[in-house]
C-alpha positions in Angstrom: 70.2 -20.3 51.5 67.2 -21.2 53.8 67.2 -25.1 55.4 63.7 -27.0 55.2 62.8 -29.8 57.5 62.0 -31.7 54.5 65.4 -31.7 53.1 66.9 -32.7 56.9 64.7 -35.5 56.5 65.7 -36.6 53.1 69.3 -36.3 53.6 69.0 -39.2 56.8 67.9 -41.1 53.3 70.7 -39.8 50.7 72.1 -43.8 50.3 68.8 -44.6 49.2 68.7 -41.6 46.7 72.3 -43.0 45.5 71.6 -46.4 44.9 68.6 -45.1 42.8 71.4 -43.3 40.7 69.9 -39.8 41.2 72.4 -37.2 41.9 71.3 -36.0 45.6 73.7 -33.2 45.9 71.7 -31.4 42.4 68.4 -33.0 43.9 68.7 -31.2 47.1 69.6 -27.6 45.7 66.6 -27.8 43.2 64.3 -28.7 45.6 65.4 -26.3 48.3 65.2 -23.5 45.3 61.6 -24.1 44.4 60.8 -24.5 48.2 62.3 -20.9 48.6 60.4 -19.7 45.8 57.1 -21.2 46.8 57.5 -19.1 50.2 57.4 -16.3 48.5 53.7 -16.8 46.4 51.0 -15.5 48.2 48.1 -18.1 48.4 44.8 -17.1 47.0 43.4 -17.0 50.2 45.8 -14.6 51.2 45.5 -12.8 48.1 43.5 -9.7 48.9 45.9 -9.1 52.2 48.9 -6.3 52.1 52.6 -7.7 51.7 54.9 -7.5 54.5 58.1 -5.9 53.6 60.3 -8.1 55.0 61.5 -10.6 52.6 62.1 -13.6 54.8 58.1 -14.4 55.7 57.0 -18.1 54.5 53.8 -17.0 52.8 52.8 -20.3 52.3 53.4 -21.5 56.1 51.7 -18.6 57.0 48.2 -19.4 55.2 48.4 -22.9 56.5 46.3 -21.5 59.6 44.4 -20.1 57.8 43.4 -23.7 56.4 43.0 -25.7 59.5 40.4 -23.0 60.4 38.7 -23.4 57.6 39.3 -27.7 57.6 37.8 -27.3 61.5 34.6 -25.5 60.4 33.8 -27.4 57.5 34.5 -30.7 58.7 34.6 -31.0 62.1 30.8 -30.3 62.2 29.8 -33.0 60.2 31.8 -35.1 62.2 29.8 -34.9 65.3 26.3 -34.0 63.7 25.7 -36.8 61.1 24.6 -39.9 62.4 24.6 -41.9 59.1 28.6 -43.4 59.0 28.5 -43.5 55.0 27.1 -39.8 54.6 29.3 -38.8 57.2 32.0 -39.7 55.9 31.1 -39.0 52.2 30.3 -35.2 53.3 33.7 -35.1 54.6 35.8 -36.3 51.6 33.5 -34.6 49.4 34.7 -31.1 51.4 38.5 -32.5 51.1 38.1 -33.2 47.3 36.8 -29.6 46.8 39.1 -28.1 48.8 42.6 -29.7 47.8 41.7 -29.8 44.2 40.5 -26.2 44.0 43.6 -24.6 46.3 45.9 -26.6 44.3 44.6 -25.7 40.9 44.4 -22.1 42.5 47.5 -22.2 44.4 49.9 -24.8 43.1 49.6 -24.6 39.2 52.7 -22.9 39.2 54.5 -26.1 40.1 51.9 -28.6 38.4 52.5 -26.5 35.2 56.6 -24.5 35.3 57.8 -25.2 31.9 61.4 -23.3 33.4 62.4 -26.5 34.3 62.5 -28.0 30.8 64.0 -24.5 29.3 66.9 -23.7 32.3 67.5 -26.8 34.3 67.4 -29.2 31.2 69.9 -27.5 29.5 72.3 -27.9 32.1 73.9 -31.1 33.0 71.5 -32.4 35.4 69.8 -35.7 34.6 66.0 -36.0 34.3 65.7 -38.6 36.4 66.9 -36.2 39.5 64.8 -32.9 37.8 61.2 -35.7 37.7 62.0 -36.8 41.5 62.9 -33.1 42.7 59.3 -32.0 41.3 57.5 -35.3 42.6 58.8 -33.8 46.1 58.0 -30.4 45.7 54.4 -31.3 45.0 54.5 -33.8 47.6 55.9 -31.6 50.2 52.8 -29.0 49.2 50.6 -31.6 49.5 51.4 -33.0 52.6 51.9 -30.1 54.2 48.3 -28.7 52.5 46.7 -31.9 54.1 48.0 -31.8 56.9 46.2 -28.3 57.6 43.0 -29.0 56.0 42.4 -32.8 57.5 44.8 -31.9 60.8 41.1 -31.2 63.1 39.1 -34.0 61.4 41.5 -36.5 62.5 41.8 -35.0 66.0 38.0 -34.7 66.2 37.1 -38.2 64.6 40.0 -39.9 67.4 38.3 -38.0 70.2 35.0 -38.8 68.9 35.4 -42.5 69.0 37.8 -42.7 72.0 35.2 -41.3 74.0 32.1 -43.7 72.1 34.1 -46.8 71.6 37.4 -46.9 73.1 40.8 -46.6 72.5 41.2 -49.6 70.0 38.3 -48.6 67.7 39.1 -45.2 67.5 43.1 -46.0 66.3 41.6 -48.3 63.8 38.9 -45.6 62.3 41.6 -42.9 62.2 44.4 -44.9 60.7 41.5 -46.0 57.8 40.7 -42.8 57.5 44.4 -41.4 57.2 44.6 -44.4 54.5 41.8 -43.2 52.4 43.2 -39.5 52.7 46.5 -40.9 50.7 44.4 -42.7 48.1 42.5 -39.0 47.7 45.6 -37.1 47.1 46.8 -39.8 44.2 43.1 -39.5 42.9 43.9 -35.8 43.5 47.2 -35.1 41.4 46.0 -37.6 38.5 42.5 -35.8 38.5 44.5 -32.0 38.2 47.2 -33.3 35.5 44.4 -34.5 33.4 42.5 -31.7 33.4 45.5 -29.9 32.5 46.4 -32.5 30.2 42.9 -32.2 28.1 42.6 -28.5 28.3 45.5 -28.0 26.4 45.3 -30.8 23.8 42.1 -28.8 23.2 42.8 -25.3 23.5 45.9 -22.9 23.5 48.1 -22.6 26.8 46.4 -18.9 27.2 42.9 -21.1 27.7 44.2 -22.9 30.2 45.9 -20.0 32.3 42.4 -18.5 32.5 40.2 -21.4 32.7 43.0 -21.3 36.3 42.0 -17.7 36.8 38.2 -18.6 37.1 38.9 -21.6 39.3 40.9 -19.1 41.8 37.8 -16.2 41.6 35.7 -19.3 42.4 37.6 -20.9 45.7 37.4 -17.5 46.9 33.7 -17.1 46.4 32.8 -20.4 47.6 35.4 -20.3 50.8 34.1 -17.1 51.8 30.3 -17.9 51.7 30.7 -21.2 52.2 30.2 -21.4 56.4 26.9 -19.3 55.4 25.4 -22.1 53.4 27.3 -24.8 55.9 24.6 -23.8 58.6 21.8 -24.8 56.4 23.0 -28.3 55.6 23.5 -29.6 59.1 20.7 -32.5 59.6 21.0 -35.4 61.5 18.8 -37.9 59.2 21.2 -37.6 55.8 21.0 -41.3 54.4 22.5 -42.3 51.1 20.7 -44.5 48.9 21.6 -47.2 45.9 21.0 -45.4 43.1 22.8 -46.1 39.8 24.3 -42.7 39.9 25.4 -43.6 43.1 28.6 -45.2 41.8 29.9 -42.4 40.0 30.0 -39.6 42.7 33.6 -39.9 44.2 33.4 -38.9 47.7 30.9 -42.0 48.5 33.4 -44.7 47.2 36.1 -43.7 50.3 32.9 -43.3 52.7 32.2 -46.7 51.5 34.7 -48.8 53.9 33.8 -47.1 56.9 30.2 -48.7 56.3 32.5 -52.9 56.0 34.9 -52.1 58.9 33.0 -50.1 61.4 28.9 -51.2 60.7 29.1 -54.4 58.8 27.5 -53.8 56.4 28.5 -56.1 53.8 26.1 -55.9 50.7 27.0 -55.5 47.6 26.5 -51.9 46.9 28.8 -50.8 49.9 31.4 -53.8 48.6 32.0 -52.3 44.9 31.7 -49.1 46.4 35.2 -49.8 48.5 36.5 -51.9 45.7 36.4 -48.4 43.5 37.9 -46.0 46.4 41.3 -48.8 46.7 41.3 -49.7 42.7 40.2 -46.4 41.1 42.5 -44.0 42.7 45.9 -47.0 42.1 44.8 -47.1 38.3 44.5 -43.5 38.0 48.5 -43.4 39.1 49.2 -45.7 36.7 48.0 -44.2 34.0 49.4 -40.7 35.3 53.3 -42.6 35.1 52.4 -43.1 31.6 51.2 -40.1 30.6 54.1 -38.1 32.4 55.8 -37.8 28.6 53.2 -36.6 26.9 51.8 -34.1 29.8 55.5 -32.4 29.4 55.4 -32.2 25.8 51.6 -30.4 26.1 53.5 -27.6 28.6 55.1 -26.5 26.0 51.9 -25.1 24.4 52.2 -22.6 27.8 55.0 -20.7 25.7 52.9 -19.9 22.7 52.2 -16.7 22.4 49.0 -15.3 21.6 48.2 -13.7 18.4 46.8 -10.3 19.4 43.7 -9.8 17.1 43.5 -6.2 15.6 40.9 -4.3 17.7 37.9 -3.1 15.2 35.5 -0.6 16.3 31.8 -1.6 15.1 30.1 1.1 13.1 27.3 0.8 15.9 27.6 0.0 19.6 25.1 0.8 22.8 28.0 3.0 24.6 28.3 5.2 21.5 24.4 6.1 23.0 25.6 7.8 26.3 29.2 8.1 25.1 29.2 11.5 23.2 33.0 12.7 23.9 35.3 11.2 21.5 37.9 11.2 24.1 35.8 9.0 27.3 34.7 6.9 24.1 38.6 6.0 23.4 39.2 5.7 27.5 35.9 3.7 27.6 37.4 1.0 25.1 40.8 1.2 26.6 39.5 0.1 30.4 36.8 -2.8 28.4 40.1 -4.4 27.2 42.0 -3.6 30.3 39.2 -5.7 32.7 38.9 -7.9 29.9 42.3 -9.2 29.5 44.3 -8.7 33.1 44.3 -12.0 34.8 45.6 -10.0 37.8 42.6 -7.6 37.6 40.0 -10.1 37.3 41.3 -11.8 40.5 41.2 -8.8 42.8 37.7 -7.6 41.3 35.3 -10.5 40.1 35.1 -12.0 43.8 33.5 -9.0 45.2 31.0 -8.8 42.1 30.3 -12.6 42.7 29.8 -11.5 46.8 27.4 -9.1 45.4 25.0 -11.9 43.5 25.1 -14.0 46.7 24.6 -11.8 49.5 21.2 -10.3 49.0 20.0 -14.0 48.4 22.0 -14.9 51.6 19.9 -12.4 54.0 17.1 -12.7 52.3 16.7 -16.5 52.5 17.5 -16.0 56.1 13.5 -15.5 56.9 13.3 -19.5 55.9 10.7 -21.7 53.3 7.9 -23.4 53.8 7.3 -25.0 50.5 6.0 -28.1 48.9 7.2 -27.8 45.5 10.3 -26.3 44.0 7.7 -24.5 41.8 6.4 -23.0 44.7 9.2 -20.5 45.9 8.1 -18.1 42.3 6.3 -15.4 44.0 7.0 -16.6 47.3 7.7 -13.6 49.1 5.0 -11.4 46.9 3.9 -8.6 49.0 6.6 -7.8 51.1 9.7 -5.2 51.3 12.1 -8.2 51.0 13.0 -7.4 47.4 15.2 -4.8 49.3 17.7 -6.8 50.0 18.9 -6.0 46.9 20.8 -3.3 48.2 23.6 -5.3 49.6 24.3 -6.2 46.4 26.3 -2.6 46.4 28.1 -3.4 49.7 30.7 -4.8 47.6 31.2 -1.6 44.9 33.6 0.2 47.3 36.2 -2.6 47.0 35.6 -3.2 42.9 35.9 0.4 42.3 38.7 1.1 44.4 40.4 -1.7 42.6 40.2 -0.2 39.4 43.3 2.4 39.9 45.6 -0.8 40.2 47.3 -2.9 37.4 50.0 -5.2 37.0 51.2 -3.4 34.0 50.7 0.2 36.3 54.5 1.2 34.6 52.2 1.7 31.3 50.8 4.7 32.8 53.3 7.2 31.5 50.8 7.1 28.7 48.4 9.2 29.9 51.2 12.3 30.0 52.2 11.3 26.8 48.5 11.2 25.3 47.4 14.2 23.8 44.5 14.2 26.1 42.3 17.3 26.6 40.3 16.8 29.5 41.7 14.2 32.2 38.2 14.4 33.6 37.3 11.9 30.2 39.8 9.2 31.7 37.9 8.8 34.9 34.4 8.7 33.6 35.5 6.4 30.8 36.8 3.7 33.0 33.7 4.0 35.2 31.0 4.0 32.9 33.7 0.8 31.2 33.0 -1.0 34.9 29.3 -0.2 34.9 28.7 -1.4 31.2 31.2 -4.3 31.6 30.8 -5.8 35.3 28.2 -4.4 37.1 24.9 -4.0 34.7 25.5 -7.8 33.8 25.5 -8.8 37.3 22.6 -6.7 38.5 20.7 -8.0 35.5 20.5 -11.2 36.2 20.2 -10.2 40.0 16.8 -8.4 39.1 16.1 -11.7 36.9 16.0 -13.7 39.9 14.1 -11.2 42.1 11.0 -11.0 39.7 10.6 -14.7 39.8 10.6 -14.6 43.7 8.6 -11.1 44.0 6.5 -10.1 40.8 7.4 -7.7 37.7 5.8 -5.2 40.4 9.1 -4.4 42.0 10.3 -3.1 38.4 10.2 0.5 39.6 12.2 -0.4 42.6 14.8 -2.2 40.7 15.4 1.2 38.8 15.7 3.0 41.5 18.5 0.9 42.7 20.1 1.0 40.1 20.3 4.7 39.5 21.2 4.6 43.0 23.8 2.5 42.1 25.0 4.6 39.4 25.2 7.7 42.1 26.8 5.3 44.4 29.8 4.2 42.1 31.4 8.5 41.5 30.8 8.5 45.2 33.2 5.9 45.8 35.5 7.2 42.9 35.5 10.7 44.9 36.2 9.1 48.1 38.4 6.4 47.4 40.8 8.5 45.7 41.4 10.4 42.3 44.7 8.1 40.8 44.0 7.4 37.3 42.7 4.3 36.4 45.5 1.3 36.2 48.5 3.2 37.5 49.4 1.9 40.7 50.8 -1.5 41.8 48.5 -3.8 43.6 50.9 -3.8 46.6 49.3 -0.5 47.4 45.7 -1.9 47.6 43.9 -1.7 50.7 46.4 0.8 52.6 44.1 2.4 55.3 40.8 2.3 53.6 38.9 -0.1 55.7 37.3 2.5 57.6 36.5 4.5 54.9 34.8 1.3 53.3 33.0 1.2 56.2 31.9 4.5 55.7 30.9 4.2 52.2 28.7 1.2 53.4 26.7 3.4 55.9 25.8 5.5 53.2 24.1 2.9 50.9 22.5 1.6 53.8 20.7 5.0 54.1 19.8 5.4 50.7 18.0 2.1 51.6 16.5 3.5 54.0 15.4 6.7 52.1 14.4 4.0 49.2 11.6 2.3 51.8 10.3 5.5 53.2 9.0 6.6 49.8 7.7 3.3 49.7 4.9 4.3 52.1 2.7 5.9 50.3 2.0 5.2 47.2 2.9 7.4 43.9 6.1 7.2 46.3 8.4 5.2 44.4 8.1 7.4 41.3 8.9 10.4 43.0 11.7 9.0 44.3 12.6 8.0 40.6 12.5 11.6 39.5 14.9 13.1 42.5 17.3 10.6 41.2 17.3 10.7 37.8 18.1 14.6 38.6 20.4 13.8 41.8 22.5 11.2 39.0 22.6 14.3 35.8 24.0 16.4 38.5 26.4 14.2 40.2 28.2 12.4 36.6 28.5 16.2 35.1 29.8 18.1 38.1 32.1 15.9 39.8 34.3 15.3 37.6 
C-alpha cells in the first residue's frame, strides 16, 4: 500500500507510541488505510468536476490548491487593507472559522462521524486505545494539512507585511502569535463540530443529521463561489470595533483580541477578557470534548437506524392534478417530487445552481451602487427603471439543474421504466420537468419576484410573468438540447462530459429573449403583447416537443 509522510514521521517516534502501550504496528496500518481512503473522496469543492480514471490521484491533495487560492483572496486582502489591528485580525479568523468549520462539516464528516470503526475494527483484536489515537491522527492530519492551505498565504503575507513595516523581530513575534491562536481555533474547531453533532442527534434521528450535513455542503458551495463578489464590497479602511456587550460573545474578536496587548498596548479591560476568552475558552472546550468522547460514540450509533419509510398517500386534492391531466405524467410527476426530495446526492449537484440563481440577479443589479439614508429607503429604490431585468440571470443557471436531472445515484433502478407498463415515454419526461418546475424552480422565482416588488413596484408584475413563461419555454429547450436520457438513469460520473459549450449556448439564448423582453418594453401595450406570443409560443412548445 501507498507510504504517507505522516506515517515516516511518526515511525521516527514509534518508542514513544510503545511506552504509551498502544500497538504501533496496528496503529500505523489503520491510519495508512483511512489516509488511502480519504484520497479517494472528492472534496465538495471539487464536487461538480469529472473523475479521472486513474485510480492513483490524491483527490484530497489535489483540492488543497484549490484552498490556498481561495485562503489568498479572502484573507490576504484584509491583511493589507484594514488599518484597525483588532478588526483586522477579527475579519481574518472570522474567514478561518467559516471556512475550516464549514469544509470540515462538508468534507470530513465521514471521519468525524464513521461508525465502521466500532462495527469492523472493534471486533477484532485491536485495543481502543490504538483505534481513539489512529482517528485523533487522521483528523489531525486533515486538519493540518486543511490549515496549512487555507492560512499558508496569510502567514506569508502578515510576515512580509511586518518585515517590511517593523522589522525582522516584530514580524517573527506577530506570526508565531498568530500561528498560536490558529492552534487554539482548530481545538475550538473540532469541539465546536463534535457538539453540534453531538446535540443534533440526541435531538433528532441519524437521518436528520446526514442532511442537516447535506445543507451545510449546498451552502459552502454557494457562499465560496459568490463569496469574492460580496468580498469587494467590504473592503474599507476605517472598520473599528466597539465595546458592546455583545461584543464578547462573537468568537473571531476574542483571538483578534491579543494582537491589540502584544502589538498596540492596549491594555484595558475590554481587550484583556477578550484574550483571557481566546486562551481559556478554546482549552475548556477540549476538556469537555475528552469527556464527552464516550458518550459522542454511543450517539453514532443512532447513524445505523434505519428510517421508517412512511406509506406515500395521495391527497384527494393537489394543485398539479390542475395541469396534470394524464394519469401516467401524474404517477412520473410524484415519482421525480420524491426522487429530488429524498437523494442527498441529487440535492448536492442541483440546489447550488438554484441558490446561484437567487443571488446573481441581486449581484449585477446591486452593481449600479446606493445612496441611501435609511435601510427603509432602498423599497422602491430603483422605481422607474429597466433594472428589474436582471431577473433574467436568474435562468443562467437552468441549463446545469436541468441537465442534472437525468443523473442518480440509484441510476441501476432504471430498468423500471422497461418494465413499467408505460404507454407513452413522452409522460416520463414532461413529468419530471413539470416535477422540477413545481418543486425547485416556482419556489425560488417566487420569492425572487418577492424581493423585486419591494425594490421596483407591483408595476413590474406583467414582466415577471413574462419571465416566467419564458422560463417555462426555456426549461424543454434545455431538455431537447441537453439530451433525451430518461430522468435518473445515468451515473453522475457522466455529468458534464462535453457540454460546456453547449451551456454556453443555451445562455446566449436567454440572453436574447431578454433582449426581445425589453424591446417590447418600448412602447407601451408592449408587454402584453409580448404576454400573448408566449402564452402561445409555451402551448406549442410543451405539446409538440415531446
Amino acid at each position: 500500500m501507498k507510504d504517507f509522510l505522516i506515517l515516516k514521521i511518526l515511525d521516527r517516534f514509534k518508542f514513544l507510541f510503545n511506552k504509551l502501550n498502544i500497538d504501533y504496528p496496528v496503529f500505523r496500518k489503520i491510519l495508512q488505510v483511512k489516509l488511502i481512503m480519504d484520497g479517494r473522496r472528492v472534496p465538495t469543492m471539487l464536487g461538480n468536476t469529472r473523475k479521472r480514471e486513474t485510480q492513483n490521484k490524491n483527490y484530497f491533495l489535489s483540492s488543497l490548491w484549490f484552498y490556498s487560492l481561495f485562503g489568498f483572496m479572502m484573507i490576504v486582502p484584509f491583511v493589507f487593507i484594514i488599518n484597525n489591528m483588532l478588526a483586522q485580525m477579527s475579519i481574518i479568523f472570522a474567514m478561518l472559522l467559516f471556512l475550516q468549520t464549514s469544509t470540515v462539516i462538508a468534507d470530513f464528516s465521514s471521519v468525524v462521524l464513521d461508525i465502521r470503526d466500532k462495527t469492523i475494527i472493534s471486533s477484532k483484536p485491536v485495543d481502543s486505545k490504538t483505534l481513539t489515537v489512529a482517528k485523533f491522527f487522521h483528523i489531525f492530519h486533515f486538519l493540518f494539512l486543511l490549515t496549512l492551505a487555507l492560512t499558508g498565504p496569510g502567514i506569508i503575507a502578515i510576515f512580509l507585511k511586518y518585515l517590511v513595516l517593523e522589522g525582522f523581530i516584530y514580524s517573527l513575534l506577530f506570526t508565531f502569535l498568530f500561528i498560536g491562536e490558529i492552534i487554539l481555533l482548530n481545538l475550538f474547531i473540532i469541539v465546536l463540530t463534535t457538539l453540534i453533532y453531538l446535540i443534533i442527534l440526541k435531538i433528532y434521528s441519524g437521518e436528520k443529521l446526514k442532511d442537516i450535513i447535506n445543507y451545510v455542503q449546498i451552502l459552502m458551495v454557494i457562499t465560496i463561489t459568490v463569496g469574492y463578489q460580496l468580498l469587494a464590497r467590504m473592503f474599507q479602511t476605517n472598520i473599528q470595533i466597539t465595546e458592546k456587550w455583545y461584543t464578547y460573545f462573537i468568537v473571531p474578536v476574542w483571538f483578534g483580541a491579543p494582537f491589540e496587548i502584544f502589538f498596540q498596548d492596549n491594555k484595558s479591560i475590554f481587550v484583556l477578557v477578550l484574550s483571557v476568552l481566546a486562551l481559556l475558552i478554546p482549552i475548556i472546550a477540549f476538556v469537555i470534548y475528552l469527556k464527552l468522547i464516550p458518550t459522542f460514540e454511543d450517539s453514532l450509533l443512532k447513524l445505523n437506524e434505519v428510517k421508517d419509510v412512511e406509506k406515500y398517500r395521495d391527497k384527494k386534492w393537489h394543485v398539479y392534478k390542475l395541469f396534470i391531466r394524464d394519469k401516467e405524467e401524474r404517477s412520473f410527476y410524484k415519482f421525480s417530487t420524491e426522487m429530488m426530495k429524498s437523494e442527498r446526492d441529487f440535492k448536492l449537484k442541483v440546489y447550488p445552481s438554484l441558490g446561484f440563481s437567487i443571488i446573481f440577479p441581486f449581484i449585477f443589479l446591486f452593481q449600479v451602487g446606493f445612496n441611501i439614508n435609511h435601510i427603509w429607503d432602498i423599497l422602491f429604490y430603483f422605481e422607474g427603471t429597466k433594472l428589474h431585468l436582471y431577473i433574467y440571470f436568474c435562468a443562467f443557471m437552468l441549463p446545469s439543474a436541468v441537465m442534472m436531472l437525468k443523473f442518480s445515484k440509484y441510476y441501476k433502478g432504471s430498468w423500471i421504466y422497461k418494465v413499467s407498463p408505460v404507454k407513452n415515454f413522452s409522460a416520463i419526461n414532461k413529468g419530471v420537468l413539470k416535477a422540477f418546475i413545481m418543486r425547485l424552480l416556482l419556489p425560488i422565482y417566487l420569492v425572487e419576484c418577492f424581493i423585486f416588488i419591494l425594490l421596483f413596484n407591483i408595476t413590474i408584475i406583467p414582466d415577471l410573468i413574462v419571465v416566467f413563461i419564458t422560463m417555462l419555454i426555456f426549461v424543454v429547450i434545455c431538455f431537447k438540447i441537453l439530451g433525451h436520457s430518461l430522468p435518473f438513469s445515468e451515473p453522475f460520473e457522466n455529468a458534464n462530459k462535453s457540454q460546456g459549450m453547449v451551456v454556453i449556448l443555451l445562455m446566449v439564448i436567454i440572453g436574447f429573449f431578454a433582449l426581445i423582453h425589453f424591446l417590447f418594453t418600448l412602447f407601451n401595450i408592449g408587454i402584453y403583447i409580448y404576454l400573448v406570443i408566449l402564452l402561445f409560443i409555451n402551448a406549442f412548445t410543451w405539446k409538440q416537443s415531446f
